[in-house]
N, C-alpha and C positions, 0 to 999 in steps of 0.2 A: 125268560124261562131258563133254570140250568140244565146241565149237562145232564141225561140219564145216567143211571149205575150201571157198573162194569155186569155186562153178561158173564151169567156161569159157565166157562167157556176152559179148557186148557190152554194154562197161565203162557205157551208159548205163542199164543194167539194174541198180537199187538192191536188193542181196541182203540180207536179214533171216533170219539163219543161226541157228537152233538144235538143243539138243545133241539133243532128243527132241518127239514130237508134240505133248504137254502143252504144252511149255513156249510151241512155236510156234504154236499156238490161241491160246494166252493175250496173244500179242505184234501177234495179228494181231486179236484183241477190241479191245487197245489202239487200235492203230493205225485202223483204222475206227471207232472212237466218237471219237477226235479229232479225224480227218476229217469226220466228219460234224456234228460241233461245231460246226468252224472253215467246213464250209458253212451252216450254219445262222445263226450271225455274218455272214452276208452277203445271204443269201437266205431266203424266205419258207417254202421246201419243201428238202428234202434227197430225194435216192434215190440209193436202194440195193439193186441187182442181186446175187443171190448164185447161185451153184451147189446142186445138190443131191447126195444120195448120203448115204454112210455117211461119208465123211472128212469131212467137215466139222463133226459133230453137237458135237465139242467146242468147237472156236468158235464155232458158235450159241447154247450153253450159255452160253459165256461173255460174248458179246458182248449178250445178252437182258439180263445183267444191270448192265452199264453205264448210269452214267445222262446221259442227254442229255433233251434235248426231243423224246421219239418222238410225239409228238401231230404234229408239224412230220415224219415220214419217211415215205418211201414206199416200201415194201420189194415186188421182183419178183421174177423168176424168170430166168437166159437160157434158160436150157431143161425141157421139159417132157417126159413119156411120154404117149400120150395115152391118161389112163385117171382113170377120177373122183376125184374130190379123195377119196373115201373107202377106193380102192385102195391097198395095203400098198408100192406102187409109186412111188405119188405123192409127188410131190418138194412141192406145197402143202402135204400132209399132212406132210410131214418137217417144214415150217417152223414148222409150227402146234402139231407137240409138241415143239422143241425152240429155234425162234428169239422164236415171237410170244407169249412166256410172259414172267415179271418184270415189270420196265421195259417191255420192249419192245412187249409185250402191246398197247400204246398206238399202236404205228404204224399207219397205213395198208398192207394188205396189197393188189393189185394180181395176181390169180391171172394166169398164162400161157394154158392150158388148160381152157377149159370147153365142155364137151359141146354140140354143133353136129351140123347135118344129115349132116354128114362132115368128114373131117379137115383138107379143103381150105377148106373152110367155119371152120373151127377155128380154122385160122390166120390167115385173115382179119380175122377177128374180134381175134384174138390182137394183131396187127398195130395194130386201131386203139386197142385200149388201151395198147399201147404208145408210140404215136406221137404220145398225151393227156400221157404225163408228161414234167414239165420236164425239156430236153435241156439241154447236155452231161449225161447222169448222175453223179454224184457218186462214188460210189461204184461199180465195177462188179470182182465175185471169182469168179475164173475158174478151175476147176481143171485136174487133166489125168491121162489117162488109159495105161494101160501101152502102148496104139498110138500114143501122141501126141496124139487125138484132147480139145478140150475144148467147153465147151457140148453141144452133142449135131453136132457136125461131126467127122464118124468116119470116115478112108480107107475110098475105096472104096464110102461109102455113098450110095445113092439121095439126091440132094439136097444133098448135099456141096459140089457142086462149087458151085450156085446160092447157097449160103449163103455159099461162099469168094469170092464173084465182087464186085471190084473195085464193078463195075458194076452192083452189084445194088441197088435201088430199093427193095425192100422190106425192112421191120424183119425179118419173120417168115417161115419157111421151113418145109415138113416134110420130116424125113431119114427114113430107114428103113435101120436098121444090121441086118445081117444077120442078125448073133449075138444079136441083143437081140430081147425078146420084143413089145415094144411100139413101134408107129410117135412119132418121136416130132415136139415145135415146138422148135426153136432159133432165138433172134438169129443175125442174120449178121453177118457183119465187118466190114462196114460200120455198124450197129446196134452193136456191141459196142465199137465205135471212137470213139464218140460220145460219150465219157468223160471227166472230169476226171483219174479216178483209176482204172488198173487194175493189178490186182492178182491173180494167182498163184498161189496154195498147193499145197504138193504135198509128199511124204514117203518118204525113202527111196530105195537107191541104185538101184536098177532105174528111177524116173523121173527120178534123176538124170542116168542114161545118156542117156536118151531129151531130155530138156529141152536138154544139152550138143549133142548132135546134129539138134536143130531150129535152131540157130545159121544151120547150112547148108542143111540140108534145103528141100527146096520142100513148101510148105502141100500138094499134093496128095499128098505120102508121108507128113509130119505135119503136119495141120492147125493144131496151137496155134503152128508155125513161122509164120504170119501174124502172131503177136502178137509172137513173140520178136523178131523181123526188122523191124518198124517202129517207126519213130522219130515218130511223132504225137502219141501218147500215152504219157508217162510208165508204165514196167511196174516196180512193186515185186514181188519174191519174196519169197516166206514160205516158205523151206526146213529140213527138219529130217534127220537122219539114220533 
């Protein structure tokens, strides 16, 4: 099967096109252990922010088993559900049986989410261990959802818009998406922006529609349009058909 065609995207958005999901897990394992390499070569600590969910599990497969110097990473979350790291929910728990295994095993992990007096409390809390680890982050992978929605910045939801705001001060935010069962902590855009290196992934032509039409779109109809739309930080995509 070839390669899909280059999404209508602004030409400063570097597309990494393959034929199938396999194949683009594997390119984008590449691609983030040589970034983090090449920040390691430089600096003392490397971090690396990833997504959670079910799309991802083969690039964490893959990318655990690369080898670098994960004694030197610091691997976090941008967003969380807020439910214990023991819940079948938990996006810690996803990382723990699928990223922080092999090699990888070795990094420092840096949870989003731990259990606080309240949620508000939560992210507080969330906030200042995020704001411990060495900035610009190195690495930061973003995905995105059939509303456009990435991290946990969902149209329409509770908290959304504070996490989209320009102006926003804080790392840590809580949304509360309607359809979802759990409240949840997201970085905000500002937090997410703070990056060396961001990075994309996504599969298939339904978010291809979606991705092509956040071009225009304003972040409050789709949120991940905050990332397409700025020119700050370098955005690589990891597309597959």
């Amino acid at each position: 099967m070839p390669a899909p065609a280059p999404l209508a995207l602004p030409s400063r958005i570097v597309q990494h096109l393959a034929a199938d999901a396999a194949a683009s897990a594997l390119a984008l394992a590449d691609f983030v252990a040589e970034t983090l390499r090449a920040a390691l070569r430089e600096r003392a600590r490397a971090t690396l922010l990833v997504s959670g969910g079910r799309s991802p599990i083969a690039f964490f497969a893959a990318l655990s088993r690369r080898e670098l110097d994960w004694s030197r990473v610091i691997i976090s979350l941008v967003d969380e559900r807020a439910v214990p790291r023991t819940h079948a929910d938990s996006n810690a728990r996803l990382l723990a049986e699928h990223l922080l295994q092999n090699a990888a095993a070795a990094a420092q992990f840096v949870p989003l989410y731990v259990e606080a007096g309240d949620i508000e409390e939560a992210a507080s809390d969330a906030a200042a261990r995020i704001a411990a680890l060495p900035t610009p982050f190195d690495v930061v992978v973003l995905g995105m959802g059939d509303d456009g929605h990435t991290a946990s910045l969902f149209p329409g939801a509770p908290g959304t818009d504070a996490g989209l705001d320009r102006a926003q001060t804080h790392r840590v935010v809580v949304t509360r998406p309607p359809a979802a069962p759990h409240a949840r902590l997201t970085l905000t855009r500002r937090a997410l922006l703070d990056s060396r290196t961001l990075i994309l992934a996504i599969h298939g032509e339904r978010k291809r529609a979606v991705l092509e039409a956040a071009a225009t779109a304003s972040p409050e109809q789709l949120p991940i349009a905050a990332f397409v739309q700025q020119d700050a930080v370098p955005l690589q995509l990891f597309y597959s058909q």
